[in-house]
N, C-alpha and C positions, 0 to 999 in steps of 0.2 A: 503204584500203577501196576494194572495187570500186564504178563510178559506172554507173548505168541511165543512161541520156542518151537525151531525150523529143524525140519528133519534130521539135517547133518549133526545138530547138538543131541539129541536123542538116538543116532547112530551113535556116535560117537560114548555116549555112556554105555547104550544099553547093546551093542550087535558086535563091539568089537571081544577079541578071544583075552587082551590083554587090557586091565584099567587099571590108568596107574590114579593112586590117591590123591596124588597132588597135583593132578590137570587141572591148573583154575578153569578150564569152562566145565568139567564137571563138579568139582566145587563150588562154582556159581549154581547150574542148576540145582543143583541139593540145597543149597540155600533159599532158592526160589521157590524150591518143591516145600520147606519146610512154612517159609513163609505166605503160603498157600494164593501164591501169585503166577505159577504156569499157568498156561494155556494151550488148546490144542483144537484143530478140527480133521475133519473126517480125510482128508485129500493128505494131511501130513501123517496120521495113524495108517491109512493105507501103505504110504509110501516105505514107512518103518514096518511094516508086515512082511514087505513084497520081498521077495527073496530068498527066505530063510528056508537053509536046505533041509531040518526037520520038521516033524510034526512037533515035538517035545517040546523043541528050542520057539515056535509057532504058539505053541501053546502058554511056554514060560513068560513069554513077550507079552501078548494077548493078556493075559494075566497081570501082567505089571501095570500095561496101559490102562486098564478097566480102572484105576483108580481116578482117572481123570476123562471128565463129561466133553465132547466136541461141543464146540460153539454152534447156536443153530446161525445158518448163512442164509440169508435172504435173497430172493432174485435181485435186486436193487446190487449186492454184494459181486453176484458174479458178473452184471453188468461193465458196473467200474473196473472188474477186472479186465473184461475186456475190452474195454476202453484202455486201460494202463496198458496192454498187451498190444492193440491199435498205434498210439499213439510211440512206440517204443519200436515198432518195427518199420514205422515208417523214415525215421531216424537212422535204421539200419543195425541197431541194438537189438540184440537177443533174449529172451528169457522164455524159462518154461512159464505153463498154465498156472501151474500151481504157485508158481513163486509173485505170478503177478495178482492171483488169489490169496496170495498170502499180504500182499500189501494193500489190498482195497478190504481185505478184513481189519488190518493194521489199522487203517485209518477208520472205515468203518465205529470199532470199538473204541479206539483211542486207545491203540495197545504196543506196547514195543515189541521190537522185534531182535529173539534172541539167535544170532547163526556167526555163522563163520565163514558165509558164502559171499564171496566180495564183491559178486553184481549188485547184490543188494544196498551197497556205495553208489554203484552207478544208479541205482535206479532210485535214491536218495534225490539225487539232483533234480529232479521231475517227477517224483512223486513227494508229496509231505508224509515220509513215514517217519516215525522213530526208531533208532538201531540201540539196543540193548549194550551197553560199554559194562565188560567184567568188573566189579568193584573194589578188585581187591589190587596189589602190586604185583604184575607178573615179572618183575625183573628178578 
């Protein structure tokens, strides 16, 4: 199964100043990057852009991510999203655009979803997404 993989796991490899080798969720992604199962679209490659206070460090990034194609998203796509975003606010539950985009792709595709962000628990409950579980023992 192909793997969505959410901003924060891509910050987390690629914008932090310290990686340590033995973080199982970046050894999960390398793993996933080897067995040519990420996935990525334009709304989470923006997000991992935005910020970065060089040109250089902008450009290194940019560079990395160019190895990996955005999914094309279809109107039908951002629809459901905003129906998922609809239906979740009126509940009194929070979530960004994106995150709720990122689960109507999820399902969309039939893709898991790799993060660390624990709304995405909550938002399990009422949406049918898949959550990506690291496969290795992090005890």
């Amino acid at each position: 199964m192909k793997i969505l993989v959410d901003t924060c796991i891509w910050s987390q490899a690629l914008r932090r100043k310290v990686v340590l080798d033995d973080d199982p969720v970046i050894q999960e992604l390398r793993e996933l990057i080897q067995e040519q199962r990420v996935q990525i679209i334009g709304q989470i490659r923006q997000e991992i852009l935005s910020g970065i206070s060089t040109e250089k460090q902008f450009q290194q990034l940019q560079k990395t991510l160019s190895a990996f194609s955005d999914l094309t998203i279809h109107s039908t796509v951002y629809e459901t999203a905003a129906k998922y975003f609809n239906s979740y606010r009126v509940k009194g539950i929070q979530g960004s655009n994106t995150d709720f985009l990122i689960c109507a792709v999820s399902t969309y595709y039939d893709l898991s979803i790799f993060t660390t962000d624990r709304g995405f628990i909550q938002f399990q409950k009422i949406i049918p997404i898949k959550l990506h579980k690291l496969r290795r023992n992090t005890v």
